[in-house]
Jmol script that loads the backbone (N, CA, C; Angstrom):
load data "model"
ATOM      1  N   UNK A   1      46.575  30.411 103.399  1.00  0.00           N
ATOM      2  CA  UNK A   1      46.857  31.723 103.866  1.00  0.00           C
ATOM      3  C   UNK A   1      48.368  31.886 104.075  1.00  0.00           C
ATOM      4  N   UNK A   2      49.334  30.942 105.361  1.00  0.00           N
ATOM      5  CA  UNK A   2      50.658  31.309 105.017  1.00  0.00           C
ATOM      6  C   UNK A   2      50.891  30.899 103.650  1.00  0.00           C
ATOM      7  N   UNK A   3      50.597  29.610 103.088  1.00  0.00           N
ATOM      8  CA  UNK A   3      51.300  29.461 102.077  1.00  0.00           C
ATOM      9  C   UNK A   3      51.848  30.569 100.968  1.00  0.00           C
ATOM     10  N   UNK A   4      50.270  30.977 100.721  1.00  0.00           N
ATOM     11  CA  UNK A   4      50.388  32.287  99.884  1.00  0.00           C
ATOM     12  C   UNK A   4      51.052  33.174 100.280  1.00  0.00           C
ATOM     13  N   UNK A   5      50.991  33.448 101.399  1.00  0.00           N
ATOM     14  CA  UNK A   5      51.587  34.519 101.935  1.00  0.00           C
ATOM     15  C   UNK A   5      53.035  34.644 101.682  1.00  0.00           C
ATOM     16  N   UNK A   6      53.846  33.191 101.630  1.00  0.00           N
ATOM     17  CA  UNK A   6      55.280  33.187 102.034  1.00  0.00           C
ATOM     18  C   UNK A   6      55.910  33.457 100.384  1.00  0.00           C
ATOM     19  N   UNK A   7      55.365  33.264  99.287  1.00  0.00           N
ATOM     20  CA  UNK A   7      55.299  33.505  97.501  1.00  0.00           C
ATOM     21  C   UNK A   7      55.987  32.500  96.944  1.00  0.00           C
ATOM     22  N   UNK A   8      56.651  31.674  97.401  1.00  0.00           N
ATOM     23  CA  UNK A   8      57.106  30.477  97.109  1.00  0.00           C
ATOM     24  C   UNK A   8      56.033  28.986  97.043  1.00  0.00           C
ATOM     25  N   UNK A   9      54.819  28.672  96.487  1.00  0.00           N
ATOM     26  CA  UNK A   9      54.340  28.037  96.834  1.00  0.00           C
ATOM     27  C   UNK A   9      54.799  26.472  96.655  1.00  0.00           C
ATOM     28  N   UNK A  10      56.268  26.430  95.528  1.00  0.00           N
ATOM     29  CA  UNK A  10      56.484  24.768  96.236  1.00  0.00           C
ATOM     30  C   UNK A  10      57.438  24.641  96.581  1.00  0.00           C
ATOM     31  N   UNK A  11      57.988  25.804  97.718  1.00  0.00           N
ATOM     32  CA  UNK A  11      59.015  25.379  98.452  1.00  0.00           C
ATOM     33  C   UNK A  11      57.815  24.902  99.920  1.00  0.00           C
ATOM     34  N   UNK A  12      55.996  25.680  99.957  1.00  0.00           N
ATOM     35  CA  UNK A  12      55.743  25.764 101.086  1.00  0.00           C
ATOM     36  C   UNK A  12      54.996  24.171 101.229  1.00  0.00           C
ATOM     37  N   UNK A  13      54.958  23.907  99.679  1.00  0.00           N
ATOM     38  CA  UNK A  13      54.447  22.459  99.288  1.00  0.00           C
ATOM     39  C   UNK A  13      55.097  21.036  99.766  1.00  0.00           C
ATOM     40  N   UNK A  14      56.369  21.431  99.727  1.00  0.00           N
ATOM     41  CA  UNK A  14      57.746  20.576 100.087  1.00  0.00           C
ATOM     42  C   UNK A  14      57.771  20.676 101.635  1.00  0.00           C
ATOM     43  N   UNK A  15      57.483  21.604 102.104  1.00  0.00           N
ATOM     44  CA  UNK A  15      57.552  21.729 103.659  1.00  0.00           C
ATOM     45  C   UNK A  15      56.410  20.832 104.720  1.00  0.00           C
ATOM     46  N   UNK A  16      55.489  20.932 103.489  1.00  0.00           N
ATOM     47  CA  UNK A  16      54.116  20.480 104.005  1.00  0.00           C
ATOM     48  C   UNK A  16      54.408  18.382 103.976  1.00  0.00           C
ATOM     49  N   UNK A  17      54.901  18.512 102.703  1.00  0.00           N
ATOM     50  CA  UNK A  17      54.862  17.057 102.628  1.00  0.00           C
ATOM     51  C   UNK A  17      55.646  16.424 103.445  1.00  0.00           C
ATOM     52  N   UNK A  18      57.212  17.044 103.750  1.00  0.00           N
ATOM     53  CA  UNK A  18      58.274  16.836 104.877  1.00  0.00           C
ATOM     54  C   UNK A  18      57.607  16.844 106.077  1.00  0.00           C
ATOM     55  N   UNK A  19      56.577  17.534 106.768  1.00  0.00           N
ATOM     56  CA  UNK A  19      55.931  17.807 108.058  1.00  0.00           C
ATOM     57  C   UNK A  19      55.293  16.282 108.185  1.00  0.00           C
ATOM     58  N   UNK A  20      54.388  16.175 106.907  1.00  0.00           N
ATOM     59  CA  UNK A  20      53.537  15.027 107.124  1.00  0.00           C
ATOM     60  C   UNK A  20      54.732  13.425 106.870  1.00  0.00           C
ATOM     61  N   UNK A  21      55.254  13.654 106.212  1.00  0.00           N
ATOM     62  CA  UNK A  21      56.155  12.420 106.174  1.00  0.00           C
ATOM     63  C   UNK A  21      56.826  11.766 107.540  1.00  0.00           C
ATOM     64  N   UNK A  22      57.350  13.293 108.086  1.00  0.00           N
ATOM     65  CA  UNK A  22      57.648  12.949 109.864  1.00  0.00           C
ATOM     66  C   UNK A  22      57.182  12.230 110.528  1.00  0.00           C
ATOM     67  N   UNK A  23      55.479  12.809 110.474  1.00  0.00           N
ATOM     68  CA  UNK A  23      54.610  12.498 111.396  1.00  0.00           C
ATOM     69  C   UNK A  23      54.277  10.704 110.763  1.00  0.00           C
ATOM     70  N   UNK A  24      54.069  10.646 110.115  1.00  0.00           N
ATOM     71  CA  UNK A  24      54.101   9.177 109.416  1.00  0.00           C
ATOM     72  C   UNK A  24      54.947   8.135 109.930  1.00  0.00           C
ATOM     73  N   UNK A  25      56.263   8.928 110.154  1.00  0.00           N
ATOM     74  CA  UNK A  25      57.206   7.971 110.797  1.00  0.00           C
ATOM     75  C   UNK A  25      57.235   7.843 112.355  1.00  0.00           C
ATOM     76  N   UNK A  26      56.730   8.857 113.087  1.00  0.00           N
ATOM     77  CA  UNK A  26      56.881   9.130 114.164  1.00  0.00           C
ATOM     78  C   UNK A  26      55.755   8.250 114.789  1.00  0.00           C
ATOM     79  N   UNK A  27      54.566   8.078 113.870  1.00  0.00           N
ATOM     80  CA  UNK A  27      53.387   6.774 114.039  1.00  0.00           C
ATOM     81  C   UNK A  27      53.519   5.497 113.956  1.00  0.00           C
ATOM     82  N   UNK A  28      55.001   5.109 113.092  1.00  0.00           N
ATOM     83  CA  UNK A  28      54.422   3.972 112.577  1.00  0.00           C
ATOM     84  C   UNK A  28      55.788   3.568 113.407  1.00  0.00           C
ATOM     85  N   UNK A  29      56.638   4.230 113.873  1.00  0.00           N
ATOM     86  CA  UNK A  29      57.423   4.030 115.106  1.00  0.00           C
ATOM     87  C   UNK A  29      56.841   3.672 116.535  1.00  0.00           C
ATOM     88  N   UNK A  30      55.826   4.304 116.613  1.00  0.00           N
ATOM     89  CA  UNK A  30      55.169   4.431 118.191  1.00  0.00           C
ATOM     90  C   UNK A  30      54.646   2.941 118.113  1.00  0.00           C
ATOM     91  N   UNK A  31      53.511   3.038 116.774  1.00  0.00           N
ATOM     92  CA  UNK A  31      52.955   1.574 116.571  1.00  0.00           C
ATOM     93  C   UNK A  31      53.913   0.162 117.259  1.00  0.00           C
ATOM     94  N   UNK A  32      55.062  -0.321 116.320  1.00  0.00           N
ATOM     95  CA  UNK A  32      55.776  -0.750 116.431  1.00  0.00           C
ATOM     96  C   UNK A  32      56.642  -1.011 117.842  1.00  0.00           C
ATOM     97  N   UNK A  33      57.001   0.226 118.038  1.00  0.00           N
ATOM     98  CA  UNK A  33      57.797  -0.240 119.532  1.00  0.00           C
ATOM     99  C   UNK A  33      56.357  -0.751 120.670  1.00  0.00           C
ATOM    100  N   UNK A  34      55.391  -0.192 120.445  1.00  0.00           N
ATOM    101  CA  UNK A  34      54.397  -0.721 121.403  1.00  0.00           C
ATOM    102  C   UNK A  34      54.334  -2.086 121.039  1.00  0.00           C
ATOM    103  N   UNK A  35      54.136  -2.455 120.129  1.00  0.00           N
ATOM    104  CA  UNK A  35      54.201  -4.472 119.892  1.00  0.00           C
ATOM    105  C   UNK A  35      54.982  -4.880 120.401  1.00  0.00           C
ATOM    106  N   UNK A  36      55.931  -4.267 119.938  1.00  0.00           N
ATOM    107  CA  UNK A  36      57.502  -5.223 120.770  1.00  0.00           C
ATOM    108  C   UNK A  36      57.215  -5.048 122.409  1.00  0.00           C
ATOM    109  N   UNK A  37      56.930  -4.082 123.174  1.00  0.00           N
ATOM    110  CA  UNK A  37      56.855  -3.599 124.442  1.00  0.00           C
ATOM    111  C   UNK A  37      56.193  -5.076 124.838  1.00  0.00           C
ATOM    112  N   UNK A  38      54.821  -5.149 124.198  1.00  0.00           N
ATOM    113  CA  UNK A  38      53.734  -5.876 125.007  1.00  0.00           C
ATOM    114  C   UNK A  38      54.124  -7.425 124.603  1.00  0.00           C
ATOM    115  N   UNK A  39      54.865  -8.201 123.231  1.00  0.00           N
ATOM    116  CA  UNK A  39      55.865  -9.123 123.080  1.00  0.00           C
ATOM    117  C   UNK A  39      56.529  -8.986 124.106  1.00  0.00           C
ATOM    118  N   UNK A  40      57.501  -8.511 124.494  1.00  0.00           N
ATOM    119  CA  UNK A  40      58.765  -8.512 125.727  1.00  0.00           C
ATOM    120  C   UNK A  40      57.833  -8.880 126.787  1.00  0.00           C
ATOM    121  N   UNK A  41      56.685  -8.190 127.169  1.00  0.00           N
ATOM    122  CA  UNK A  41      56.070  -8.777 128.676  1.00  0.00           C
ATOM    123  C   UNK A  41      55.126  -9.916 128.090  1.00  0.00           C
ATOM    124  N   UNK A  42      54.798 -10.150 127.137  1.00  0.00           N
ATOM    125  CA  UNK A  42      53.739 -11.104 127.331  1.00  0.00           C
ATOM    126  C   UNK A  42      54.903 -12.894 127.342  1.00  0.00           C
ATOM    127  N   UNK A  43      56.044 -12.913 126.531  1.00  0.00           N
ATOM    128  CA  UNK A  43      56.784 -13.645 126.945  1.00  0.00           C
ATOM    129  C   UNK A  43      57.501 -13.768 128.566  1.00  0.00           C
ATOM    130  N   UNK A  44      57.636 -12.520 128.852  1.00  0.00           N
ATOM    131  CA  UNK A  44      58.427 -12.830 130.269  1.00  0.00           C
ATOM    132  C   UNK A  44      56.981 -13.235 131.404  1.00  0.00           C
ATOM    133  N   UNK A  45      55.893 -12.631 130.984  1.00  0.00           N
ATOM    134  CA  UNK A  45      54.711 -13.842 132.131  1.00  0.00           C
ATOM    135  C   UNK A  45      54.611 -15.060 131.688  1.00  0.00           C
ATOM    136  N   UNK A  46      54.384 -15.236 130.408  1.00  0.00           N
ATOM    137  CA  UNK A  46      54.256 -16.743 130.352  1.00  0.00           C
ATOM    138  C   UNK A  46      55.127 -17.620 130.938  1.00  0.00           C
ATOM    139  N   UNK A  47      56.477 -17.231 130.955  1.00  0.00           N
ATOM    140  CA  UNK A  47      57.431 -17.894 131.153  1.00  0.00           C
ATOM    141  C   UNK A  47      57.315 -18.270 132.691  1.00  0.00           C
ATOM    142  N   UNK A  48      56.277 -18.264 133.927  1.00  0.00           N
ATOM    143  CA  UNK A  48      56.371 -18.390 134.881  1.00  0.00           C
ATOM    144  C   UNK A  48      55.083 -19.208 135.417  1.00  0.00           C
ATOM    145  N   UNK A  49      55.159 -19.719 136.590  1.00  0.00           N
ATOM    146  CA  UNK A  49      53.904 -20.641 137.183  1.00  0.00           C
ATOM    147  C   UNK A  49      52.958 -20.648 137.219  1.00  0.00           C
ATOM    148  N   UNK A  50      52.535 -18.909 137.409  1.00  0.00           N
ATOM    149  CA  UNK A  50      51.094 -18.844 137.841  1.00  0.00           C
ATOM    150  C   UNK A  50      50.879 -17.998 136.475  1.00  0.00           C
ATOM    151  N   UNK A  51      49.435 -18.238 136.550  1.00  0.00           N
ATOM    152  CA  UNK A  51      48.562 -17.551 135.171  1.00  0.00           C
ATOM    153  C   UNK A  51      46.906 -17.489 135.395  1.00  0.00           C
ATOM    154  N   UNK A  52      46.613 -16.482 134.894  1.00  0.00           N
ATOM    155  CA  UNK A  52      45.217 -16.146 135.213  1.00  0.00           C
ATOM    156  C   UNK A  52      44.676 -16.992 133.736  1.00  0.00           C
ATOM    157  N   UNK A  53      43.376 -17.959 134.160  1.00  0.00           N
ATOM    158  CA  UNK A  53      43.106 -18.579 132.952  1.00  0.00           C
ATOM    159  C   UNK A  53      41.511 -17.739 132.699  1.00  0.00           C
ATOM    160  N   UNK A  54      40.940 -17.629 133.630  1.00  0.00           N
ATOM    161  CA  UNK A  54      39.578 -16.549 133.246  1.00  0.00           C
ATOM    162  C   UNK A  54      39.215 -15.178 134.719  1.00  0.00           C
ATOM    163  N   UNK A  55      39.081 -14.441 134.205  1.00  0.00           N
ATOM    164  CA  UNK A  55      38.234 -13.394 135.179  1.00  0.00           C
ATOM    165  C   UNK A  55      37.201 -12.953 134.849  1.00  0.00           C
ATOM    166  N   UNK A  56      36.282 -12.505 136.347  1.00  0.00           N
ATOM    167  CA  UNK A  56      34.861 -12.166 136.174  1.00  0.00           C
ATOM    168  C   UNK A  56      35.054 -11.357 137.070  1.00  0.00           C
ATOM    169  N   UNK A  57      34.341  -9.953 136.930  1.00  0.00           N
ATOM    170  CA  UNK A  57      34.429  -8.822 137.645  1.00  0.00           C
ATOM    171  C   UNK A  57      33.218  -8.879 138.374  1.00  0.00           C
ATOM    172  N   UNK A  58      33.241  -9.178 139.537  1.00  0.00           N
ATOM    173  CA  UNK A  58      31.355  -8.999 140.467  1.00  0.00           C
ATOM    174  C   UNK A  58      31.416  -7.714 140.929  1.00  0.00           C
ATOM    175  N   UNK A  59      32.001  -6.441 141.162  1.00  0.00           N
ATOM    176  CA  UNK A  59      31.622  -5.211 141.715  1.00  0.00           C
ATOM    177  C   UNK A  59      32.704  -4.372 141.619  1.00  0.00           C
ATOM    178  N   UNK A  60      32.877  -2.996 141.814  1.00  0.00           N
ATOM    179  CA  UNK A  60      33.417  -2.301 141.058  1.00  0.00           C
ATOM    180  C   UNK A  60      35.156  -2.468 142.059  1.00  0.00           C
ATOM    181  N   UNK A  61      36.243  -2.724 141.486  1.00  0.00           N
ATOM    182  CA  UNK A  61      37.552  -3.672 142.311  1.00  0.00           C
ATOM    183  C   UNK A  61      37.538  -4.804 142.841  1.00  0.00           C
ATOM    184  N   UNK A  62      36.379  -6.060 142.341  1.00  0.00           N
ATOM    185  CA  UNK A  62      35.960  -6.855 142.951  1.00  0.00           C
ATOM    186  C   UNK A  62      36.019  -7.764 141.931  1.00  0.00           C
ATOM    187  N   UNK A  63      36.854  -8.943 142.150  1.00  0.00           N
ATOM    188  CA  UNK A  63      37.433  -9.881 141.028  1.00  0.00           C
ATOM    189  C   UNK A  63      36.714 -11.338 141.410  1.00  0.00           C
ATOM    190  N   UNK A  64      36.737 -12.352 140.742  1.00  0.00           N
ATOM    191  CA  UNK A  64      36.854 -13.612 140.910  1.00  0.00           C
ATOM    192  C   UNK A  64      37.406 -14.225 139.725  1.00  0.00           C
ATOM    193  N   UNK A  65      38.788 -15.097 140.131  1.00  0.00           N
ATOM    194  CA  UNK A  65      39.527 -15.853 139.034  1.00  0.00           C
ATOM    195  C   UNK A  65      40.002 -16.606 139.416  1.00  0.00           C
ATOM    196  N   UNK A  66      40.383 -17.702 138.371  1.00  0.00           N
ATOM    197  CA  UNK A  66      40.462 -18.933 138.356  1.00  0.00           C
ATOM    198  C   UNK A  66      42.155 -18.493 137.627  1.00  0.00           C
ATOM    199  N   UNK A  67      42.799 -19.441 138.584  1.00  0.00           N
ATOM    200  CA  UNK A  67      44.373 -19.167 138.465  1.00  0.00           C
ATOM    201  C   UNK A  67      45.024 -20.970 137.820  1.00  0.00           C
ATOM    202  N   UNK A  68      46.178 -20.637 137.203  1.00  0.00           N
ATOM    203  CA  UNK A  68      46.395 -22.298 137.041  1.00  0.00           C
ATOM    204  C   UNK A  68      47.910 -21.747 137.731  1.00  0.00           C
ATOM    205  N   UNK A  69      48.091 -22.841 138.810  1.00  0.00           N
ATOM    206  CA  UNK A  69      49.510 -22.880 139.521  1.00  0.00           C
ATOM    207  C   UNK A  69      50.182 -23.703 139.085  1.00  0.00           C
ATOM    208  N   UNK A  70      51.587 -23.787 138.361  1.00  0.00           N
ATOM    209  CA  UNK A  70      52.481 -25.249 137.780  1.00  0.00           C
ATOM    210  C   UNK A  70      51.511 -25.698 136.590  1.00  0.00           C
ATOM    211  N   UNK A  71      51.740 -26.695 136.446  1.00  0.00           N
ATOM    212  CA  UNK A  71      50.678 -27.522 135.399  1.00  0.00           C
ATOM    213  C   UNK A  71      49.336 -28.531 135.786  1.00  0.00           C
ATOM    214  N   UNK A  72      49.352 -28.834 137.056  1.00  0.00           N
ATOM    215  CA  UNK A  72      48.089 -29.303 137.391  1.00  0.00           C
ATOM    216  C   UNK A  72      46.957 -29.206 138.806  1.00  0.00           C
ATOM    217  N   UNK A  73      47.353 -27.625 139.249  1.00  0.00           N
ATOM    218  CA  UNK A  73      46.237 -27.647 139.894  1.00  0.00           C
ATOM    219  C   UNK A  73      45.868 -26.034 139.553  1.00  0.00           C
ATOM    220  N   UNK A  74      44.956 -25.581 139.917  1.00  0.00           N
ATOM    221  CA  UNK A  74      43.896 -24.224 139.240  1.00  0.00           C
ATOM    222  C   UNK A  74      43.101 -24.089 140.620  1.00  0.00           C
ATOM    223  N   UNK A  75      43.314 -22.953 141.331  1.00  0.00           N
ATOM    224  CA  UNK A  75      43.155 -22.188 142.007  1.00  0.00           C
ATOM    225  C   UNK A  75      41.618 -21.311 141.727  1.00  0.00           C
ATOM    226  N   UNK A  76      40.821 -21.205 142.755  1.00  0.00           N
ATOM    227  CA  UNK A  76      39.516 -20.234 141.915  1.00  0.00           C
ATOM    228  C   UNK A  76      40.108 -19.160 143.807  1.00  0.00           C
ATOM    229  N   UNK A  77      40.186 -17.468 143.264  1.00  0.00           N
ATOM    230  CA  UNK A  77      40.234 -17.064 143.948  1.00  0.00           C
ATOM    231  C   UNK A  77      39.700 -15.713 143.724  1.00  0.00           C
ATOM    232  N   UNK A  78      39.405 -14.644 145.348  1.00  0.00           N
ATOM    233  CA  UNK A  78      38.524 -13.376 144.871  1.00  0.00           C
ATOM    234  C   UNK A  78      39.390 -12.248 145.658  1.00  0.00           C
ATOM    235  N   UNK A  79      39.628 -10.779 144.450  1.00  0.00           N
ATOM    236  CA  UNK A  79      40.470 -10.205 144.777  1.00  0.00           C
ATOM    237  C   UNK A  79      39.456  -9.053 144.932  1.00  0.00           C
ATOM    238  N   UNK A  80      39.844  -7.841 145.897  1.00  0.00           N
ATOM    239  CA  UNK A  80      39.271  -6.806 146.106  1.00  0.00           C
ATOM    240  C   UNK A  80      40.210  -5.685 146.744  1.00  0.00           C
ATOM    241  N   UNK A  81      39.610  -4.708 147.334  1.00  0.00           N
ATOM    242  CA  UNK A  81      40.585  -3.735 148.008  1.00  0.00           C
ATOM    243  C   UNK A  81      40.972  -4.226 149.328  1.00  0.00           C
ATOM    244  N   UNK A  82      40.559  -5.218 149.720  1.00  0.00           N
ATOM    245  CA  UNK A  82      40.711  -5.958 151.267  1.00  0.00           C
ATOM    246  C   UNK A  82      42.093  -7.013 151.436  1.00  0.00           C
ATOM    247  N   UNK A  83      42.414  -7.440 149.770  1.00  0.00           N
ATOM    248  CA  UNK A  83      43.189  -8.349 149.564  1.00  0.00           C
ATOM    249  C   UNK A  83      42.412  -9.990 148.692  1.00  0.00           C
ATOM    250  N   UNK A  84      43.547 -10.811 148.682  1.00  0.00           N
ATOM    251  CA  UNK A  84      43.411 -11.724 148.000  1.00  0.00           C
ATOM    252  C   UNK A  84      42.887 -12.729 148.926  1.00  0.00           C
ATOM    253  N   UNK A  85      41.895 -13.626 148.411  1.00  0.00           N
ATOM    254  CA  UNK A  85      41.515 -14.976 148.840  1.00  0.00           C
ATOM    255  C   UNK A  85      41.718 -16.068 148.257  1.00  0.00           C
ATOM    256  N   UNK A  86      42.008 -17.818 149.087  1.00  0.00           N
ATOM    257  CA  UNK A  86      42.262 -17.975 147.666  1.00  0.00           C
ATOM    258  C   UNK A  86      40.247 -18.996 148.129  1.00  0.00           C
ATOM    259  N   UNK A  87      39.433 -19.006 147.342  1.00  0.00           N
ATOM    260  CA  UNK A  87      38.368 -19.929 147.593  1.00  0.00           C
ATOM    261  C   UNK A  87      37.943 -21.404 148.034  1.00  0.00           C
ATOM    262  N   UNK A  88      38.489 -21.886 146.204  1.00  0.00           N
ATOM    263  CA  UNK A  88      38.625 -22.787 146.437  1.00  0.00           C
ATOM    264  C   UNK A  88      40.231 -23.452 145.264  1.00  0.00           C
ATOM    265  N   UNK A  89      40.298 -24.954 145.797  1.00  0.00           N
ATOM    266  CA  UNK A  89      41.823 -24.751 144.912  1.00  0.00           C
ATOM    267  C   UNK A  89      41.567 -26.633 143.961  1.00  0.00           C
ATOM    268  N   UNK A  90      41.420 -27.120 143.002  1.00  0.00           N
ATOM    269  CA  UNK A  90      41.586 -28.400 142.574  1.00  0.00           C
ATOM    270  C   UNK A  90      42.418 -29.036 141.779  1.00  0.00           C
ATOM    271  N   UNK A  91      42.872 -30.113 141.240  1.00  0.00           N
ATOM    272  CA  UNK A  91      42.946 -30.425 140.624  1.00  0.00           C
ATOM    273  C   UNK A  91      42.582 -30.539 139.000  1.00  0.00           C
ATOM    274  N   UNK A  92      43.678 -30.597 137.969  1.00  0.00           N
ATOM    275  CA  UNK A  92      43.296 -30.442 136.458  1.00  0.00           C
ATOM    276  C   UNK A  92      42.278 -31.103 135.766  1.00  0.00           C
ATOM    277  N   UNK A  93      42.414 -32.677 136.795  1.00  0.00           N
ATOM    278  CA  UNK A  93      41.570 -33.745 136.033  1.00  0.00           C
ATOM    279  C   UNK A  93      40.189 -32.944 136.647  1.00  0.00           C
ATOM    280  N   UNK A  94      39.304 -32.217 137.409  1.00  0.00           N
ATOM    281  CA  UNK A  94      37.886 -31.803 137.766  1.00  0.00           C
ATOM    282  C   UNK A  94      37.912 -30.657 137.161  1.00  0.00           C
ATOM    283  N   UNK A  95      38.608 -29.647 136.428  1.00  0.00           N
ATOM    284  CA  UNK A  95      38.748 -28.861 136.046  1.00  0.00           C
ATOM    285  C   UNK A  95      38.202 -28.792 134.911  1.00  0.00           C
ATOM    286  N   UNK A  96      38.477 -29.838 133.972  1.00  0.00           N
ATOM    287  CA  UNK A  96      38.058 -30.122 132.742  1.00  0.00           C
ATOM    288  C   UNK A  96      36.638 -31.008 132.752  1.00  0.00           C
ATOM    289  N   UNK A  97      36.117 -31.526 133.920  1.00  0.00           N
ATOM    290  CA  UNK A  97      35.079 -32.185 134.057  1.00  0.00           C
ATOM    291  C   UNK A  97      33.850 -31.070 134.340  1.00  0.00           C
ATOM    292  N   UNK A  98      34.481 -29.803 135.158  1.00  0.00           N
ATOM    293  CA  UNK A  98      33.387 -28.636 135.176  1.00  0.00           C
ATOM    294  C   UNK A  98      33.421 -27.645 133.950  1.00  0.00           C
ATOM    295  N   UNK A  99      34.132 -28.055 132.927  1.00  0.00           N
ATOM    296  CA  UNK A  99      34.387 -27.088 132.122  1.00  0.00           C
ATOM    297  C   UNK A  99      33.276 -27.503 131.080  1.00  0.00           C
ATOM    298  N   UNK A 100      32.927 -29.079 130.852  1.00  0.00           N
ATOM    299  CA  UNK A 100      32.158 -29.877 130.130  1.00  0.00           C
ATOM    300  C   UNK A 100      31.480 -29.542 130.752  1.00  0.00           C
ATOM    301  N   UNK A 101      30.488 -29.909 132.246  1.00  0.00           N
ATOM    302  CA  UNK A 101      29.427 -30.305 132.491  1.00  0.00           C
ATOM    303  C   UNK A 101      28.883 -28.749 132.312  1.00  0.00           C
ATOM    304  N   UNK A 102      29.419 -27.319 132.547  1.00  0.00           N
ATOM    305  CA  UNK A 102      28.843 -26.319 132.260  1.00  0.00           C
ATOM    306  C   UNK A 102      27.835 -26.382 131.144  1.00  0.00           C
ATOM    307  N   UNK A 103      27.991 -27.139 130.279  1.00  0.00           N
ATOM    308  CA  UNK A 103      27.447 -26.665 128.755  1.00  0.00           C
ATOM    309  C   UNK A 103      26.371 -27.875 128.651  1.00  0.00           C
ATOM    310  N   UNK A 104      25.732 -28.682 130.041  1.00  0.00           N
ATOM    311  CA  UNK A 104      24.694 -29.312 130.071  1.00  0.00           C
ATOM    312  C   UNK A 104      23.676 -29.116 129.944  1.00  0.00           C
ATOM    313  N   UNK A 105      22.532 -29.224 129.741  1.00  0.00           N
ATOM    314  CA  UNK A 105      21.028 -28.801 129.715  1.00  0.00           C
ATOM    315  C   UNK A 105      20.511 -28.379 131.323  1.00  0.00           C
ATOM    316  N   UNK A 106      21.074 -28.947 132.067  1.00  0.00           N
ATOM    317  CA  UNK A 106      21.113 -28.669 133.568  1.00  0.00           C
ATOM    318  C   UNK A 106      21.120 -27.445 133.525  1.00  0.00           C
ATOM    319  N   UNK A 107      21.453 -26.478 133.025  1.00  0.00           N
ATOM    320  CA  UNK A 107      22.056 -24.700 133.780  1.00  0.00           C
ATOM    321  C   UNK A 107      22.664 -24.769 134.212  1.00  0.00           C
ATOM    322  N   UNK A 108      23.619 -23.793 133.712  1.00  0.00           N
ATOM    323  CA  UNK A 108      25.021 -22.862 134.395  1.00  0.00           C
ATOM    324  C   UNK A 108      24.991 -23.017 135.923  1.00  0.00           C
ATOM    325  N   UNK A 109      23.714 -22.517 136.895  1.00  0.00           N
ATOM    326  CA  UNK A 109      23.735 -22.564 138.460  1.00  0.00           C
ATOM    327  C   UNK A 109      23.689 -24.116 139.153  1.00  0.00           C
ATOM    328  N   UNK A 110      23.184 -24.891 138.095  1.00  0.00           N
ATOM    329  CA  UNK A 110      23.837 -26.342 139.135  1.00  0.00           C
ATOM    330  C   UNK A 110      25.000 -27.257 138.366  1.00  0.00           C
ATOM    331  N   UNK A 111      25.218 -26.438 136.929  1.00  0.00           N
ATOM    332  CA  UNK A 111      27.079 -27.023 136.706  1.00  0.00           C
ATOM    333  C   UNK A 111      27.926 -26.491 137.706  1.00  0.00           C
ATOM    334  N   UNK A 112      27.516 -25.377 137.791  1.00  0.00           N
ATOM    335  CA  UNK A 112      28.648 -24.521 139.302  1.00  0.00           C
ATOM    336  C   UNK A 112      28.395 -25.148 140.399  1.00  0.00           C
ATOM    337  N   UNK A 113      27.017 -25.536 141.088  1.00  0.00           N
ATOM    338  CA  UNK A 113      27.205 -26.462 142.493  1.00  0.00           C
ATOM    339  C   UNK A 113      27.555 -28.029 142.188  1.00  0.00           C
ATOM    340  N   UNK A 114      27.917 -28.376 141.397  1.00  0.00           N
ATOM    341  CA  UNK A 114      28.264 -29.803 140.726  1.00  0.00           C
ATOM    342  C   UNK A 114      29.934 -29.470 140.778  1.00  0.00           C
ATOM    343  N   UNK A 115      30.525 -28.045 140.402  1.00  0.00           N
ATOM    344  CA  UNK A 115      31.860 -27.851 140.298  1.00  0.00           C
ATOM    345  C   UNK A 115      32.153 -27.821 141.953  1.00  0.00           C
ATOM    346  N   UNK A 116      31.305 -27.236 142.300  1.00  0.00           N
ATOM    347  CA  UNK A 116      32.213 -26.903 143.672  1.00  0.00           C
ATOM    348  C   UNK A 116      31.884 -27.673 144.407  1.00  0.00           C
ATOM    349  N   UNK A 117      30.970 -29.253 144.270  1.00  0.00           N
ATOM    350  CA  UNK A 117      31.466 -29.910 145.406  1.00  0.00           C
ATOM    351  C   UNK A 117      32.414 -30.787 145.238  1.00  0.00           C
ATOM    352  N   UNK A 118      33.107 -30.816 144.339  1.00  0.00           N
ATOM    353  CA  UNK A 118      34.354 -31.721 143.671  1.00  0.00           C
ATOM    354  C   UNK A 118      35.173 -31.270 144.379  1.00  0.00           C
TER     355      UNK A 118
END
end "model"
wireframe off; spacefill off
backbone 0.3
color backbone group
């Protein structure tokens, strides 16, 4: 409808393709700087002590995670609107011993009371 309208149809052809070419760039710009964004932070956390190694959500703002502090001890703690706890806190070497025994024929509910009396 404008096209026709304007009687030039490949100057309105040229306009169209310039519009979309923009927008092409203006995407594949956004794309891009967002990688780099989330590169820039995902290097500047790593680069520090603490790190979340798993989370499990039990209720709606209601966390439980297992933190690794330095290189050998891992923290299990539960976050909510009340604040942070920390649960319980161990060592690397039991860490990797509950990480195995999970996947026993025993069940998941007594690899976890096997983890936590370590």
């Amino acid at each position: 409808m404008i096209l026709i309208a304007s009687g030039n149809y490949l100057n309105s052809m040229l306009e169209l393709i310039t519009v979309l070419l923009i927008f092409l760039f203006v995407l594949a710009l956004t794309y891009y700087v967002t990688r780099w964004i989330a590169g820039y932070q995902r290097t500047r956390t790593a680069r520090g002590n603490l790190s979340v190694i798993e989370a499990i959500r039990v209720a709606n703002n209601q966390y439980i995670q297992i933190l690794r502090a330095g290189t050998d001890k891992y923290l299990v703690s539960a976050s909510g609107k009340t604040g942070l706890r920390c649960l319980r806190h161990f060592p690397r070497r039991s860490f990797g011993r509950c990480r195995e025994s999970a996947i026993l024929p025993q069940g998941r509910e007594r690899a976890f009371r096997i983890c936590w009396r370590r």
